[in-house]
N, C-alpha and C positions, 0 to 999 in steps of 0.2 A: 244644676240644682234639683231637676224634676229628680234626677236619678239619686242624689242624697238622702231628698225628703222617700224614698220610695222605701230608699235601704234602710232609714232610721226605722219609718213603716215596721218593716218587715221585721226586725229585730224584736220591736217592743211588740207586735201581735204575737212571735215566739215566745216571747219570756212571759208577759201580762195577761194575753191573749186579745183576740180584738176587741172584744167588747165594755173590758177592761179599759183599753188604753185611747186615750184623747188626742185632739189634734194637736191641744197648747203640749202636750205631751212630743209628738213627733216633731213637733216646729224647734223646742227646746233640746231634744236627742241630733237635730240637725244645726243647729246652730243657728237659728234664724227666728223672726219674730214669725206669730200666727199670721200676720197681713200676708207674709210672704209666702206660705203656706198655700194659701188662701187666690195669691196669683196664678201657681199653680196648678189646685187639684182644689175640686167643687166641694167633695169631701172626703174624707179618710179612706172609703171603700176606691174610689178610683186609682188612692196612691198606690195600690197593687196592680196597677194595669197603664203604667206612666208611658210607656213606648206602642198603644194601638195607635193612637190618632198619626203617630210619622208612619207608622206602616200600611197604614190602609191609604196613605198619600203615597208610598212605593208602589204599594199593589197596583194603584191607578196607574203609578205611571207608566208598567208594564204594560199594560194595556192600550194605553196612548199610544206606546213605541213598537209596538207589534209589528214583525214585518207584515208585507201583503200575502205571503205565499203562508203562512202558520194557519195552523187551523185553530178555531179560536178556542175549542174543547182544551187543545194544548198550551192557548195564552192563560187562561183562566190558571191550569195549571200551576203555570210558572209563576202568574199569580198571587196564588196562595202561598207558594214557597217562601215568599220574604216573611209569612206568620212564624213560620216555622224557624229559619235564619233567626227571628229575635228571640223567641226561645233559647235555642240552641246558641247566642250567643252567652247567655249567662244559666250555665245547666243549673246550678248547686240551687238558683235563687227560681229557677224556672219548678223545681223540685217543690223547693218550701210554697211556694206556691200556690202550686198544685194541691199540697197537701194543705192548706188554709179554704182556700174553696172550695174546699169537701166540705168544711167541717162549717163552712159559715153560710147562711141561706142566702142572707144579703151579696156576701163576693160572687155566688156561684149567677145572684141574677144580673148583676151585674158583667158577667161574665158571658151570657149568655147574648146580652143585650150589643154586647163589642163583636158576636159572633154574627150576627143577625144583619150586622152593616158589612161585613162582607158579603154576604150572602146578596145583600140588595145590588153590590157594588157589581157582581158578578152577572146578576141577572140584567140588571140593565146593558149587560156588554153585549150579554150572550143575543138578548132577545132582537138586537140591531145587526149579527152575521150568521144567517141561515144560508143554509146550500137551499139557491133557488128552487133547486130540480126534485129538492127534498121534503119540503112544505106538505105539511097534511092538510087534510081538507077540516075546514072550517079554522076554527079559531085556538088552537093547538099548541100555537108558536109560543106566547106568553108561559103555558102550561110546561112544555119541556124547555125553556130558559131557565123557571123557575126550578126543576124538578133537577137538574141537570146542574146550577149552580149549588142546588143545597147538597149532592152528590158530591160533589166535589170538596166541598167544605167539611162534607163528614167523614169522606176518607180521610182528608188531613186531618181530622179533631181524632178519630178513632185511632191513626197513627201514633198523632201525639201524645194522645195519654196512654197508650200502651207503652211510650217510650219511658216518660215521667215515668211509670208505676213502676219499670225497670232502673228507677235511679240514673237517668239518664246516659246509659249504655248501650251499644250497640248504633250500627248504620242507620240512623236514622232517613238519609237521604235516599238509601235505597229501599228504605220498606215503606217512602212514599210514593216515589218511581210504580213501586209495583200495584198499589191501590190502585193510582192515576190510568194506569192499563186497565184496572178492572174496570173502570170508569166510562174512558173513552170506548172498551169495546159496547158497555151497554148503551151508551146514548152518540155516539161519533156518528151513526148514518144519520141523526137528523140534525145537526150540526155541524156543516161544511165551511166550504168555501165561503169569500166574504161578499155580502150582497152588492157592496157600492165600490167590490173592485174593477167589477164588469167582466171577469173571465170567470172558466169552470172552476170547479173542486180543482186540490192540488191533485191527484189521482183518479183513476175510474177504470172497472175492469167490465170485460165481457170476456165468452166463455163458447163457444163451438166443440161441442163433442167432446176431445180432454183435451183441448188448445186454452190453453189461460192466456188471453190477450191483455198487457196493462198499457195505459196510456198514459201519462203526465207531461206535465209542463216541465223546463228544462230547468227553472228554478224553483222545482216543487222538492222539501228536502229528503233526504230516504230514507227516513227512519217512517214520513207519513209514505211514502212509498212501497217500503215492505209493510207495514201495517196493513194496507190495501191490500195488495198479496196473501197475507197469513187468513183476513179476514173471509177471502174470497174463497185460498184454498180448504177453510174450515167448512165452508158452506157445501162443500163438492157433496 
């Protein structure tokens, strides 16, 4: 029903435009009385945004389920992905959109306001798994969870609407992959391994003369393996 009432939504702000068109409006293009409407969606602007609250319950649960060895720069990540997923599960509608919350003050703050709780979601993860070894001095921590989740959040959001504005075309999946790199190479050294697993970072390098020494754990996976490696040998 959320999904009815969203697409009736959508239809009558394209034809009527929003501020034109009424709830008894959308409840009657869905087939259903206003009360019903009304169980659903608090008011009309939310109807365009009917699938955050199950995703930011996915996001969670990514994070819940994390294994022990992921660095949590990379949970965060994977994280966000399920934003993306519901997009990308309905392009045409992810489109129209996009192009209504340009054009409406109201969608766009409300928009902004769905953006803002993951962001919370992310910082509270992040700020609970620092690499011990990595901790700045003083009170710093709070500051790059924070700084580090909203990084993240805006690589995906600058992805996405470059995707939208392309009409929903092209790999999407991969020109998130590669923000996510930009990401983790700027803030990965002070967000490691996880504090309450009780062992090191999945990786660690030292370095003698041009001997590149790596170390890891045997269930550390190799993609954060090489990453260690490329980072280290950039620093030469």
């Amino acid at each position: 029903m959320r999904r009815e009432l969203s697409a009736a939504a959508m239809e009558l702000f394209a034809t009527k435009g929003y501020e034109a068109t009424t709830v008894d409006e959308i409840a009657a293009a869905a087939g259903v009385a206003r009360r019903t409407f009304f169980r659903h969606f608090r008011s009309k602007e939310e109807a365009i945004f009917p699938d955050h609250d199950d995703t930011l319950v996915r996001a969670a649960a990514v994070l819940d389920a994390a294994p022990a060895h992921e660095n949590p720069l990379d949970t965060v990540c994977r994280g966000i992905k399920e934003v993306m997923r519901m997009y990308a599960a309905s392009p045409a509608v992810s489109v129209a959109r996009y192009h209504l919350t340009r054009e409406v003050p109201t969608l766009r703050e409300a928009e902004i306001a769905s953006v803002a709780r993951y962001e919370r979601l992310f910082t509270r993860y992040l700020l609970g798994h620092f690499d011990e070894d990595a901790h700045r001095e003083g009170d710093d921590d709070p500051l790059l969870a924070e700084v580090a989740a909203s990084a993240v959040v805006t690589a995906h959001n600058h992805v996405l609407r470059r995707w939208l504005r392309a009409g929903a075309q092209g790999d999407v999946e991969t020109q998130l992959d590669h923000a996510f790199e930009i990401v983790r190479e700027t803030f990965g050294t002070g967000i490691g391994g996880r504090s309450d697993a009780g062992e090191s970072a999945p990786a660690a390098v030292s370095r003698t003369g041009e001997v590149l020494v790596t170390v890891a754990r045997t269930d550390a996976p190799l993609d954060e393996v090489m990453r260690t490696i490329e980072r280290a040998l950039k620093k030469r």
